[in-house]
Each structure stands twice: as C-alpha cells, then as structure tokens.
C-alpha positions as CSV (number, residue, x, y, z in Angstrom):
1,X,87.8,138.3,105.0
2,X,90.3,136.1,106.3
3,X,88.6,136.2,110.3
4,X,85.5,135.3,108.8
5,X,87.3,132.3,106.7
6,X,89.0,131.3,109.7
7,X,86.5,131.4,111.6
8,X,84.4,128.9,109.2
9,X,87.4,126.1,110.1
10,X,88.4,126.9,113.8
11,X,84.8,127.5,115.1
12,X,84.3,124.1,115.7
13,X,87.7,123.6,117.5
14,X,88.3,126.3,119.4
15,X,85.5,126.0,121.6
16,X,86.0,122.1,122.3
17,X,89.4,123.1,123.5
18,X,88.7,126.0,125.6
19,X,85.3,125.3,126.8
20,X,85.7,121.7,128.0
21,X,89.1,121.5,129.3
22,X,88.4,124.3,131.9
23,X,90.2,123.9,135.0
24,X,90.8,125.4,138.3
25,X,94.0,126.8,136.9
26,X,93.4,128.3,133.6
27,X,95.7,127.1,130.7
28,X,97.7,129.2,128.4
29,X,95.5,130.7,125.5
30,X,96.7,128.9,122.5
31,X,97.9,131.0,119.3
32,X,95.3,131.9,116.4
33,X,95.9,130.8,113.1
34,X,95.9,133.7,110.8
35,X,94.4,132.1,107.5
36,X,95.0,134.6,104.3
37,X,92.7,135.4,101.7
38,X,94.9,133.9,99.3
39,X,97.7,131.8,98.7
40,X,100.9,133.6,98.7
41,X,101.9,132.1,95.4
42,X,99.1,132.0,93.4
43,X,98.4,135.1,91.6
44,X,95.2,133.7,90.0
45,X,92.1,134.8,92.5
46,X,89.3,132.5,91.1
47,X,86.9,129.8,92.9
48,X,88.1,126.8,93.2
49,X,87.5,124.0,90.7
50,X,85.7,120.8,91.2
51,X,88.7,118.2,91.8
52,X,86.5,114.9,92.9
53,X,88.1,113.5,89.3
54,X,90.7,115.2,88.7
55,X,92.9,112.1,86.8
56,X,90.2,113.0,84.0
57,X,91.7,116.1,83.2
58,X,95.0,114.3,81.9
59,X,92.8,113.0,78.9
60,X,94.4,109.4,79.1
61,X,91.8,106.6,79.1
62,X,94.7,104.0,80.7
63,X,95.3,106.4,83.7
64,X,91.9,106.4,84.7
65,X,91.4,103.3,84.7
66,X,94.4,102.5,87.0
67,X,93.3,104.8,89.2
68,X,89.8,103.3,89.2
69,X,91.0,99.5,89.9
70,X,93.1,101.0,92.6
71,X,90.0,102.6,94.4
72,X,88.2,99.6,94.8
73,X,91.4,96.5,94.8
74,X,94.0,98.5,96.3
75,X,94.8,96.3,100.1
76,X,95.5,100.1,102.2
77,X,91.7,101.4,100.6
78,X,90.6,98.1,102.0
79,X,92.5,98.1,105.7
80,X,91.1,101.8,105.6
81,X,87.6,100.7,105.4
82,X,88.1,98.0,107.8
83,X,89.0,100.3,110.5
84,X,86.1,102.8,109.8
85,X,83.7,99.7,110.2
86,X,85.6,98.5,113.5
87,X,84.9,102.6,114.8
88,X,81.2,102.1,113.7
89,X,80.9,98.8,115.9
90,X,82.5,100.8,118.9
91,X,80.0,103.9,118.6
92,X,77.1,100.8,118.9
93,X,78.6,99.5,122.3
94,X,79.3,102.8,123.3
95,X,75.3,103.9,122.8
96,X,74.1,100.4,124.3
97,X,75.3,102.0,127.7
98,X,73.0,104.2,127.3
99,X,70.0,101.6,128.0
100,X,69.4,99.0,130.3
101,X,70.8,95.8,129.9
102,X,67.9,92.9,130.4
103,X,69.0,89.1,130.4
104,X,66.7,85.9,130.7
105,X,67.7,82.1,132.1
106,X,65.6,79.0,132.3
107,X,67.2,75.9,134.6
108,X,66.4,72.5,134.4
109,X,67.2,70.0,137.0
110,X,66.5,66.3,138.0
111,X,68.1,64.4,141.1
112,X,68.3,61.0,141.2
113,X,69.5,58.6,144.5
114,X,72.4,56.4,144.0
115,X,72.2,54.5,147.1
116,X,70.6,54.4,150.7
117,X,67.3,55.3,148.4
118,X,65.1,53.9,150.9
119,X,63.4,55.3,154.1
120,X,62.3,52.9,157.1
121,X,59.1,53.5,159.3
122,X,57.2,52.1,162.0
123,X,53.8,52.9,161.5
124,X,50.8,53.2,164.2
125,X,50.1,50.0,164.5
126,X,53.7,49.0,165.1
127,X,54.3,47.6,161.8
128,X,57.5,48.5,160.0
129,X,57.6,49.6,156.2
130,X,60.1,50.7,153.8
131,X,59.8,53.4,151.4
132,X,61.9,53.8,148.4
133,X,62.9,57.3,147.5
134,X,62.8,58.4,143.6
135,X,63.6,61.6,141.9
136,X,62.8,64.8,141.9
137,X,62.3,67.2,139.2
138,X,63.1,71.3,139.5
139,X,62.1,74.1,136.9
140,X,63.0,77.3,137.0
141,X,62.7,80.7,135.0
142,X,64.2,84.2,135.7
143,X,64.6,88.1,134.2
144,X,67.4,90.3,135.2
145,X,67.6,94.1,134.2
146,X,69.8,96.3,135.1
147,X,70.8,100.1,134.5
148,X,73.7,102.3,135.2
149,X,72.3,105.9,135.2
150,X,74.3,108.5,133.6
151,X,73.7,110.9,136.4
152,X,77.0,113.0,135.2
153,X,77.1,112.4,131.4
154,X,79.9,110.2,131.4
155,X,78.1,107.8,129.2
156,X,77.2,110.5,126.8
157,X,80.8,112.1,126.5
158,X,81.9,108.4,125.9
159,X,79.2,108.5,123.0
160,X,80.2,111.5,121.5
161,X,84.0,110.4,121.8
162,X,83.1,107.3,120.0
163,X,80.8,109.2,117.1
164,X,83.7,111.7,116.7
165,X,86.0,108.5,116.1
166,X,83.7,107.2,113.6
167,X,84.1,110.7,111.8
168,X,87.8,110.6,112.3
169,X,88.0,107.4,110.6
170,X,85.9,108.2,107.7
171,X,88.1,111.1,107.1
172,X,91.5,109.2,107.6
173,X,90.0,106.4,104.7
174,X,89.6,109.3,102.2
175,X,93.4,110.4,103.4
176,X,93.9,107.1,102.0
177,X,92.1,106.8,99.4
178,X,94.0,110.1,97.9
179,X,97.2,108.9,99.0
180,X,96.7,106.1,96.6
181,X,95.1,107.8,93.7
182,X,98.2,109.9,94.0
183,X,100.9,106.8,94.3
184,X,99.3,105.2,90.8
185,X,99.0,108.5,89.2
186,X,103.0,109.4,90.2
187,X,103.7,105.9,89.5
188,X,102.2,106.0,85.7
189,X,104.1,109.2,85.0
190,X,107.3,107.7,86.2
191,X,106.1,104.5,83.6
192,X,106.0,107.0,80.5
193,X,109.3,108.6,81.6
194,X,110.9,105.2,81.3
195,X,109.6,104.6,78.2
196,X,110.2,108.2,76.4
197,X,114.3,107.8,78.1
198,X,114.4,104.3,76.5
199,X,113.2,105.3,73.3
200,X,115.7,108.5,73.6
201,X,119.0,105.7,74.1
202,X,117.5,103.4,71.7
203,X,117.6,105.9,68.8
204,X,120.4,107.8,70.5
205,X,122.1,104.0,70.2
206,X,121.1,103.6,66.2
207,X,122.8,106.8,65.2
208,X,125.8,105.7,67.6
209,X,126.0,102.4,65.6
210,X,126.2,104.5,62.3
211,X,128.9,107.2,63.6
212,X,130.9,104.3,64.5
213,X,130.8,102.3,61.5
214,X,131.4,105.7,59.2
215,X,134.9,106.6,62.1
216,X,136.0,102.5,61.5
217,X,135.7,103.6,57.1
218,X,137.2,106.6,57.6
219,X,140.5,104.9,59.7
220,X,140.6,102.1,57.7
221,X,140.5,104.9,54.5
222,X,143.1,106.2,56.2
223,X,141.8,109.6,56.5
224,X,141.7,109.5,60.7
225,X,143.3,107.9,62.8
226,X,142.4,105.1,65.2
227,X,141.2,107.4,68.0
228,X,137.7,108.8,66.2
229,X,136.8,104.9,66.2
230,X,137.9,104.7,69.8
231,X,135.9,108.1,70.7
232,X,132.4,106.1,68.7
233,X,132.8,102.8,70.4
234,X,132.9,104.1,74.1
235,X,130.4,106.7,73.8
236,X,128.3,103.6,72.5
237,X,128.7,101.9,75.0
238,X,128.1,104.2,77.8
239,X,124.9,105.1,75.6
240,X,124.1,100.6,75.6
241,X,124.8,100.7,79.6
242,X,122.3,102.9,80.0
243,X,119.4,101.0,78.7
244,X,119.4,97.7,80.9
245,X,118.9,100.1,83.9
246,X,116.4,102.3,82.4
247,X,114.2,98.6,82.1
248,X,115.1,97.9,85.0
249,X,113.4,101.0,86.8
250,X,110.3,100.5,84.4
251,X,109.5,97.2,85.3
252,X,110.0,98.6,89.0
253,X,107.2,100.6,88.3
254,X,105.0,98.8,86.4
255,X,105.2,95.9,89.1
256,X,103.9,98.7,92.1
257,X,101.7,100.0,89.7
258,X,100.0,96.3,90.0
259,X,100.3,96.2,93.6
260,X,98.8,99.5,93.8
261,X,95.9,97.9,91.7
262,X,95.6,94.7,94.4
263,X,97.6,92.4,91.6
264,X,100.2,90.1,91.5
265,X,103.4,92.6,90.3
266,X,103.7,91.8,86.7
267,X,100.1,91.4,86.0
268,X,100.1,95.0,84.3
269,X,103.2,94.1,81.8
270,X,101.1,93.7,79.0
271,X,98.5,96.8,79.4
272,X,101.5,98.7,80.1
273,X,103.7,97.5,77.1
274,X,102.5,99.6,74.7
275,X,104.2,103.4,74.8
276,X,102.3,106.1,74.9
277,X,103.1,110.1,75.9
278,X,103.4,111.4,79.2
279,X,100.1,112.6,80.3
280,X,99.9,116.1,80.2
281,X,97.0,118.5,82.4
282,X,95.2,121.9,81.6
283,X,97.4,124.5,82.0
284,X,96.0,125.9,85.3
285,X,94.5,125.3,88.0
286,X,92.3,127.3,90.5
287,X,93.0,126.7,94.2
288,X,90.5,129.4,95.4
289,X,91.2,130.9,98.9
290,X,92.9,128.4,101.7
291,X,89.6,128.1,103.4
292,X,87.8,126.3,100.9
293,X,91.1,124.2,100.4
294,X,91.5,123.2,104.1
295,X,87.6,122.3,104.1
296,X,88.4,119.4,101.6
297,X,91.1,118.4,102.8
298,X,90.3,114.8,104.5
299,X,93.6,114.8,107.0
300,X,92.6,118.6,108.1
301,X,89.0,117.1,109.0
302,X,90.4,114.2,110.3
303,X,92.6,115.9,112.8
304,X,89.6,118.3,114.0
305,X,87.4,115.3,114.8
306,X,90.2,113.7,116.8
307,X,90.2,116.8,118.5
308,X,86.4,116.3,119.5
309,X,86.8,112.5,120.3
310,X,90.4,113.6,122.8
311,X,87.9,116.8,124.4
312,X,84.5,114.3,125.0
313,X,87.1,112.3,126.9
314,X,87.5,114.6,129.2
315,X,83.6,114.4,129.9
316,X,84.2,110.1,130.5
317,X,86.9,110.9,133.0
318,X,85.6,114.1,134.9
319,X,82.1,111.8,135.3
320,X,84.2,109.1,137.3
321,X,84.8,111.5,140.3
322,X,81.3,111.7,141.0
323,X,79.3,108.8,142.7
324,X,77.7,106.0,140.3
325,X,73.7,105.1,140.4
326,X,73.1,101.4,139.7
327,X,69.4,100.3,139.8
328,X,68.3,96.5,138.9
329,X,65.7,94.1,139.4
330,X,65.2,90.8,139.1
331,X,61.7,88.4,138.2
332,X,62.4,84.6,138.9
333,X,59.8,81.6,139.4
334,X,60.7,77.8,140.3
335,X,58.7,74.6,140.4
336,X,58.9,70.8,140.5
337,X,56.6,70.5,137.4
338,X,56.1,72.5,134.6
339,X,52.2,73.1,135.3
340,X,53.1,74.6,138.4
341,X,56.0,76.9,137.5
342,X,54.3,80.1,137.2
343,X,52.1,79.5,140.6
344,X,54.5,81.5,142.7
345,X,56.5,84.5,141.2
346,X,59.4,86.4,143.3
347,X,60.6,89.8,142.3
348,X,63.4,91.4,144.0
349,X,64.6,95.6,143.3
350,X,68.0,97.4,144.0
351,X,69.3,100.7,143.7
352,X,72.8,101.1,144.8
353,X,75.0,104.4,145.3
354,X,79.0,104.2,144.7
355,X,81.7,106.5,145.2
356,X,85.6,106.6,145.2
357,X,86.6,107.6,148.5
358,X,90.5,107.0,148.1
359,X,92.2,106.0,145.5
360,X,95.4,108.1,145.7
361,X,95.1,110.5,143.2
362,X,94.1,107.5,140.0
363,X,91.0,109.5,139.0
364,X,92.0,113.0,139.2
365,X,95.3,112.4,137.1
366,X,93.1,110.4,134.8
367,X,91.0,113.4,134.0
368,X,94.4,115.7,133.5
369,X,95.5,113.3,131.2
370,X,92.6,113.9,129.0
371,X,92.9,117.8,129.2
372,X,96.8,117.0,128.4
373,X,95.1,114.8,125.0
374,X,93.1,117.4,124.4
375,X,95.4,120.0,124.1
376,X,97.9,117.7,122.3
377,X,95.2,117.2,119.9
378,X,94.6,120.7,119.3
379,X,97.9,121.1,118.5
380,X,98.3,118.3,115.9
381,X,95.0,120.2,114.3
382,X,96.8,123.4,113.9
383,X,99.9,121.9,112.7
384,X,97.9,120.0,109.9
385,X,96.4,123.3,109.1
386,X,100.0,124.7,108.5
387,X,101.3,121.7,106.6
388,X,98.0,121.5,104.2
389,X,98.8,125.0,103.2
390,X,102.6,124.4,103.1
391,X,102.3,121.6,100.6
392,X,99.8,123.5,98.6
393,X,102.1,126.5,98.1
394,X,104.9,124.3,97.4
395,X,103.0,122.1,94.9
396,X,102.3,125.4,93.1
397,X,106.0,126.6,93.2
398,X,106.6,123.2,92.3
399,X,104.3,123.1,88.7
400,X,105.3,126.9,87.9
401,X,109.4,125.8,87.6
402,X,108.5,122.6,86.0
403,X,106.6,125.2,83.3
404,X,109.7,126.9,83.1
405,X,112.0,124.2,82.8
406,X,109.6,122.6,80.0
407,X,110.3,125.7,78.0
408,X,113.7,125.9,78.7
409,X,114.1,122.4,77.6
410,X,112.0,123.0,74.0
411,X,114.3,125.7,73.1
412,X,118.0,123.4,74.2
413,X,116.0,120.3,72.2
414,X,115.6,122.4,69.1
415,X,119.2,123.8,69.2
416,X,120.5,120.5,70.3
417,X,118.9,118.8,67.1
418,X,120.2,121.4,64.5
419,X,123.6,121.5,65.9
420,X,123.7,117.3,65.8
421,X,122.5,117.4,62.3
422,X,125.0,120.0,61.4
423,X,127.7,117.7,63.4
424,X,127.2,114.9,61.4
425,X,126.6,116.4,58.1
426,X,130.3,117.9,58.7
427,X,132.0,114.7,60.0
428,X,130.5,112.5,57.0
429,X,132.1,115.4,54.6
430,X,135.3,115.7,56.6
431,X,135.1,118.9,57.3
432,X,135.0,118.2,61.7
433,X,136.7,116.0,63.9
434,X,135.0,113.4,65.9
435,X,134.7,115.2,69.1
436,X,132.9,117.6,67.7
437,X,130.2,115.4,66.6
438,X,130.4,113.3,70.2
439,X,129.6,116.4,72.2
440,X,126.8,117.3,69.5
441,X,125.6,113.8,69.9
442,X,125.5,113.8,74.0
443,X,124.3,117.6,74.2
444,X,121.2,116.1,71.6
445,X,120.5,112.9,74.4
446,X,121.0,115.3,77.3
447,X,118.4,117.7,75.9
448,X,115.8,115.2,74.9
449,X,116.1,113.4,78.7
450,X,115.8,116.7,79.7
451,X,112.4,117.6,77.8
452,X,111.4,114.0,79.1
453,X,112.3,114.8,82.4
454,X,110.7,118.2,82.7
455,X,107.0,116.9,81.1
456,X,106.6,114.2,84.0
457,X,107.9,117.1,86.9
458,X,105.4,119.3,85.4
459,X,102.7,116.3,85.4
460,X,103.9,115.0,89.2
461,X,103.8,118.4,90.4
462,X,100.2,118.9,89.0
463,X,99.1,115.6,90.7
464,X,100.8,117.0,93.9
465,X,98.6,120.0,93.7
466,X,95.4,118.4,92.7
467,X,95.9,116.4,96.0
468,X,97.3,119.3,97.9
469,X,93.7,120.8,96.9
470,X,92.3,117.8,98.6
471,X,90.9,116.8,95.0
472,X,90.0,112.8,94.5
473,X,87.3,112.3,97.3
474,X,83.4,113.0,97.4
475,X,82.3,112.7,101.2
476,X,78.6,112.2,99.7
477,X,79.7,108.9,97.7
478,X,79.1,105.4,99.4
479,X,82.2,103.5,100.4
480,X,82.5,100.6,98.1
481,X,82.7,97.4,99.2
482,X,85.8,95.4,99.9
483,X,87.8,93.6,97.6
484,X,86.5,89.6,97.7
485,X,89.1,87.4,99.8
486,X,90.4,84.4,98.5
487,X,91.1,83.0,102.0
488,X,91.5,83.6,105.5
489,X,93.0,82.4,108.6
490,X,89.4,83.3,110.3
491,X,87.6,82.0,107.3
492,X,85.2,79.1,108.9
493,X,85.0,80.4,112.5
C-alpha cells in the first residue's frame, strides 16, 4: 500500500539517478521516502475531490471572477508563460542538431580597369597596335552541408535535457498560476475582514456616542460624577482611532487585489465597495492518500523533471570524452556569363575525426559536475516531496483550529451581546457604574472581531489546503494567451 504508492511517484526518479550517474566509484545509496497511506491528520479516508475550481465552492460570484481576471491579466501568469515558450524554442535548437545543417550562396562580381587599361603589341608584320582592356564579369553558385554525427548520444541526451526543461517549465507556470489564485483568494478574504471589523467599530462607535451623551446627563444631573463622562469619551476615542487604520489596510488590499488582476491599484475600489460576508467553504474536504496529492502537485512534478533534465546532462558531458565525427560536402559552380554557369560543376567531401587529447582534466570534471547536479537535483525532489506533504498536514491542522475557534467565538459573541444589553439597560436605570458597562462594551467588540477574525482563518486555511491539494490547475487545458501589451521597448524591431 504505501510501496506501491510510492513507487507510482519515485519510479521515474530513482532510476535517472542511480542508473545514469554510474561511476567507477559507486555513490552512496540515497534514502527512500516512506510515503503513508494516509495523512496523519486527516481522519477522513475518502478519494480525493476534483479541486481544478475550487474558488467555486465558496459560492461568491465576485471571488470567481477575481480569480478569473487574474488567470489570464495577472504580469507573474504572463512572465511564466513567457519562460515556458523560451524552453520550447530551446528544445527546437536542441533537435536541429540532430540533422544536417545545409546552406546555399550565389556571388556576383564585375571588375573594371581604372587605369593602364590598355595592352601594346607588335604584330607579325611589325606593326604595333594597342588594345584596350574592359571588364570582366564572374558568377558563381555553391551548397554546403554539413553533419556532426552523434556517434555517443551526446546530441540526444542534450535533447532529452532540453524536453525535460520544457516539462519543468510547464509545471513551474501552473506553480504560478496557483500561487496567484491563492494570493487573490487570501487577498479577498482579508477585503471582507476589513470590512466586517469596520462595520464592528462603526456600530461599536454609535453606541459609544450614546453612552457618552447619557454619562455627560447623568453628571450634569448630578447623579455621577465627572469620571463616567471621562471613562465614555476615551473609550470613544480609542474605538474612532481604530477605524482610519482599519481603511487604511482595506484599501491596501483592494489595491493588490488590482495588481493581482494586471490593473492600475485602485481600479477595483468600486466593485469592491460594496460589503458583503466573508466567503465561507463546505465543511470538508477530502485529500485522499498523499500519492494522489503529490501527483497534482505542479512544484512536486516540476522538481522531478528537473531531475531528468540535470541526469540527461550527464549524457551531453560523458559524450564529449569520446572523439567527434564531422562529415561535409560541398557543390559549387562559377562562370563569366550566366549561360555558362552550370557548364562545369565542382564537388568536394570530408569526413573528419576529433578527439581531446589533453586538456587537463576540463572534460572529466565537467562530467562530475553533472553527476554532482544530478544528485543535487534529486535531493531538491525529495525535499519538495517532504514540504508538499508538510504544508498539507499543516493546512489541515490549520482549518480544524480555525473550526474550533469559530465556535468558540459564537458562544463568547452571544454571551458578549446579552451581558452588553444587560450593561446598558442597568447603567441607563442607575443601577451599575460605568465601568461596568465599558468592560461589557469592549468584551462585546472584542468578541465580534473575534468571530470576524476566526471566519477568514477558517476560509484562508481552506484556500491553503485546496492549494496544498495542488487544486486550481488542469494539465489538459490550453495555456491562454498573454495579456495584450500596450508598449514595448522591443516593439518595432
């Protein structure tokens, strides 16, 4: 059970390491991940869910379509992409070495006397001529080919180098992508936070306005003295101070929420102006065994191609000890006239045989180098193994407290609220001092910040899984294209 599931996700690796980094001296046997069937702290055992969309489950309309502007606007998405096509255009030059190379010229030239353009003679009969000299015209034409034969398969362990880079970078995009999804998706939660703790000190501030008014009647009345008014205006005021930095961290957010999105940073103010609840997911989720998890997981694949691109590279430099096979030939005519310029044809054939005879050690260190890159990069594979399943367990620790703390934070909300109403009921009837009702007020603002503050953990830690999960990707869907430039330094070129 969990041999056979790790088997499924080392198979590939284990063998690219082991295999083609063989040596006279054999290298020490790296450790075997031991995979689990199941996550350690996850008690549900169930197959895991579809995740491709997984900012659907929240049920809010203005989430998804954040996330969806991001996908296809966001600049990072877009450098991503750009990288995977400059990997694509490498794999092509790396296959053209696998074919000849052929190249054609044609050469015109005319020479033309500037002076001393005449010839003297004495003919046969003793007379003396002189003949002027003109130009002359020359036309040629000519085909080169030429092939390096991959006699040792250095070309072709270039090639697979350059495919697995091509994978590699596919996989590192959809890191991306997620990593972005994720960003909005935190980002939007943090929004509605802002909002629910500004419309806690707002309301918190209009029954702060009305204690204080009834404490000023009451001293004036003569019933208190001057310190219950003192008591309402400051805990006012702390309540006011509050409120200019709660706006400021919302517009803080809203303004990465639009460079998220590939806008200018307030051009979300208005969408986002309107308050609404803090999103809120299903209950659970099911994260299946880590096999399936690691699978999806776009870094995890990412790390095992560039583990196949660091191994073919041994192949490149092991080929370069061996001598090199170069065979041309060549096909070239020339003419004074154009009529006559395929009258006489000349053809010409090489072969030629290279090898390195000293080069004081160069090649050799080359070549353990690459072993060194291969092994490095079989370590960074199994350490993004360990961290995938580290952040999944923690993202489940993570949305089972912020469960707990939700309902924690229900129950102190309800008590909070009947004690303040009790508070102020008593205060307006004389039958409490002020301090009473100030500590009923601040426990009733502490416990709604609280529920506030619980609802977005619980909703950031279920985004934190979902991505854990390696939710938000489809390796079947086409990339879209890139956002349209408004203008470049290398636009015109």
């Amino acid at each position: 059970m969990a041999r056979p599931a790790l088997a499924l996700l080392l198979c590939a690796a284990l063998p690219l390491a082991a295999c083609s980094t063989g040596s006279a001296h054999p290298q020490q046997a790296a450790a075997p991940i031991d995979l689990p069937d199941s996550f350690s702290v996850d008690p549900a055992q169930q197959a895991r869910e579809d995740l491709v969309r997984w900012w659907d489950r929240f049920d809010d309309p203005m989430l998804g379509q954040l996330i969806g502007q991001a996908q296809t606007a966001n600049l990072d998405i877009a450098q991503a992409v750009i990288r995977l096509r400059q990997a694509r255009e490498s794999l092509v030059q790396s296959r053209s070495a696998l074919l000849p190379t052929v190249s054609g010229s044609a050469g015109y030239s005319r020479n033309e006397p500037l002076r001393g353009g005449t010839t003297t003679t004495q003919l046969p009969d003793g007379t003396i001529a002189s003949f002027s000299q003109g130009g002359s015209s020359n036309f040629s034409l000519g085909l080169d080919a030429s092939y390096q034969a991959d006699l040792f398969g250095g070309v072709r362990s270039g090639v697979r180098s350059a495919r697995a880079n091509v994978e590699a970078a596919g996989f590192n995009r959809a890191a991306v992508l997620l990593s972005v999804e994720s960003e909005t998706a935190r980002n939007y939660v943090q929004a509605r936070l802002s909002q629910a703790q500004l419309a806690n000190a707002r309301e918190s501030l209009a029954i702060q306005d009305e204690n204080l008014q009834i404490a000023q009647w009451r001293v004036q009345a003569g019933l208190v003295s001057s310190l219950d008014a003192e008591q309402a205006r400051a805990q006012r005021s702390q309540t006011a101070a509050s409120i200019p930095q709660l706006e400021s961290s919302y517009a803080a957010t809203v303004a990465r929420l639009g460079v998220l999105t590939g806008q200018v940073p307030g051009a979300l103010r208005a969408a986002m102006e309107a308050p609404r609840p803090i999103p809120r997911g299903p209950a659970g989720v099911a994260a299946g065994i880590p096999a399936d998890a690691l699978r999806q997981r776009p870094d995890v694949r990412a790390a095992e191609r560039n583990l196949a691109a660091a191994t073919a590279q041994i192949g490149v430099s092991r080929a370069q000890l061996y001598p090199s096979l170069s065979l041309g030939g060549s096909i070239s005519s020339g003419s004074g006239s154009v009529r006559s310029l395929l009258d006489l044809i000349t053809g010409r054939a090489f072969a030629n045989v290279a090898q390195t005879i000293f080069d004081s050690g160069r090649l050799r260190s080359q070549l353990r180098s690459a072993r060194a890159g291969a092994d490095g990069a079989f370590y960074s594979y199994k350490a993004s193994v360990l961290q995938a399943m580290e952040e999944i367990e923690n993202a489940i620790i993570a949305l089972q407290a912020a469960r707990e703390r939700e309902a924690a934070f229900r129950t102190a909300l309800e008590a909070a609220t009947n004690q303040a109403l009790l508070a102020r009921f008593q205060y307006r009837s004389g039958l409490t001092d002020f301090t009473t009702l100030n500590q009923s007020e601040s426990a009733l603002l502490s416990a709604k910040n609280g529920l506030s503050q619980a609802e977005s953990e619980q909703a950031t830690a279920l985004i934190q899984l979902y991505v854990a999960l390696g939710g938000g990707w489809d390796e079947a869907a086409p990339i879209p294209p890139l956002p349209p430039r408004t203008g470049s330094a290398t636009d015109g070129q």
